[in-house]
C-alpha positions in Angstrom: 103.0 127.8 113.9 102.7 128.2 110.2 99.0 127.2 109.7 95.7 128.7 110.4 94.6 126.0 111.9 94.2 125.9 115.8 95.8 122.4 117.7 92.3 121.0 118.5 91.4 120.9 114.7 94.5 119.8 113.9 94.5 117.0 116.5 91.2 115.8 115.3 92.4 115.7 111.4 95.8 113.7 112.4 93.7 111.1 114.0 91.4 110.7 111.5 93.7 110.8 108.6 97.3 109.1 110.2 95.2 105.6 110.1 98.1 103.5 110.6 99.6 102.5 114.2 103.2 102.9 114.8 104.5 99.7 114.7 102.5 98.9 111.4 104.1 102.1 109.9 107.8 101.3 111.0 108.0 97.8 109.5 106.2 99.5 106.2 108.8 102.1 106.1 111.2 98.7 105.7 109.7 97.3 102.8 111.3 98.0 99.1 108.2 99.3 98.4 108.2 102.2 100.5 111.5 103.2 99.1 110.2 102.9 95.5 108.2 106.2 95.8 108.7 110.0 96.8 111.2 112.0 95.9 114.7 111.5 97.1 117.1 113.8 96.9 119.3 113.1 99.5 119.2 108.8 99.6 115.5 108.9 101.5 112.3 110.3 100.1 110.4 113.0 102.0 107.7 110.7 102.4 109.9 108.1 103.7 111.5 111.0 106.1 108.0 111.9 107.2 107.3 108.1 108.3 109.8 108.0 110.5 108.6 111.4 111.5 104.6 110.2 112.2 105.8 107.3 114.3 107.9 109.5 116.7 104.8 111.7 116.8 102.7 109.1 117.1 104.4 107.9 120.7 104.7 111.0 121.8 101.6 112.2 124.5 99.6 115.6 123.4 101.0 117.6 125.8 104.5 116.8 125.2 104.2 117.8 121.1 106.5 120.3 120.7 105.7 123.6 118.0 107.6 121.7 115.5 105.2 118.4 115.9 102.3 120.3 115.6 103.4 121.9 112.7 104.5 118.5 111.2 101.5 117.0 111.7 99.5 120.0 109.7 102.0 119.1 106.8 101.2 115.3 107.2 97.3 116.0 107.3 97.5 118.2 104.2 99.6 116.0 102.1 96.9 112.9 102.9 93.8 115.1 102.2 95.7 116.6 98.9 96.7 112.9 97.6 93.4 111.3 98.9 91.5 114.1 96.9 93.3 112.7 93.8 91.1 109.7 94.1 94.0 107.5 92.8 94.6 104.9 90.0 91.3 103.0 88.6 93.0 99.6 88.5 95.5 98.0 90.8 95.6 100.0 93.9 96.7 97.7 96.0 100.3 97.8 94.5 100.1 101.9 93.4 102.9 104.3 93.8 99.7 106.6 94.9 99.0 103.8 97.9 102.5 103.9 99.0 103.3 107.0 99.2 100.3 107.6 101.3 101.5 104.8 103.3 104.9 106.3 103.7 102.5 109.1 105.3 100.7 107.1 108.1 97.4 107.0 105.8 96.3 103.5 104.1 93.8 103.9 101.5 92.3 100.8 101.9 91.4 100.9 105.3 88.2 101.0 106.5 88.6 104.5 107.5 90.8 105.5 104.5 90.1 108.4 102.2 87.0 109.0 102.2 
């Protein structure tokens, strides 16, 4: 695995950060607002790509995650604490590019438990 960090503290991030439950996260990744953001190069954004990701991940037990989960899920808690350490726009969060692409990510901002 390509991080220093070990499964347990990488586990404990991912269910901290991933706020969002599966089912909210696929009928997100629906909306035309989820396609507005992230870069796309190849007709779906990464974030968007990563979604789709997080949900599988998401229904999948702990000891079935495969090497390539684990390290997904260390790129998925990165990005959140990166973007949540932006702080985001002053005014209008609700409808930011910033809250959707954390969205696309399994992390809502304005949850209770969001960044923080």
């Amino acid at each position: 695995m390509a991080t220093s960090k070990s499964r347990d503290a990488i586990w404990q991030e991912w269910r901290e950060r991933v706020n969002m439950a599966p089912a909210d996260l696929e009928s997100w990744l629906e909306t035309d607002e989820s396609r507005s953001v992230g870069d796309n190069n190849s007709g779906e954004s990464t974030g968007h790509a990563s979604g789709r990701r997080i949900v599988e991940i998401k229904r999948t037990n702990k000891d079935e995650l495969t090497d390539s989960h684990w390290e997904h899920m260390a790129t998925v808690v990165g990005y959140i604490n990166r973007h949540c350490a932006q702080g985001g726009p002053k005014t209008d969060v609700e409808t930011s590019a910033w809250r959707y692409s954390l969205m696309n990510w399994g992390h809502d901002p304005l949850k209770s438990d969001g960044c923080r």
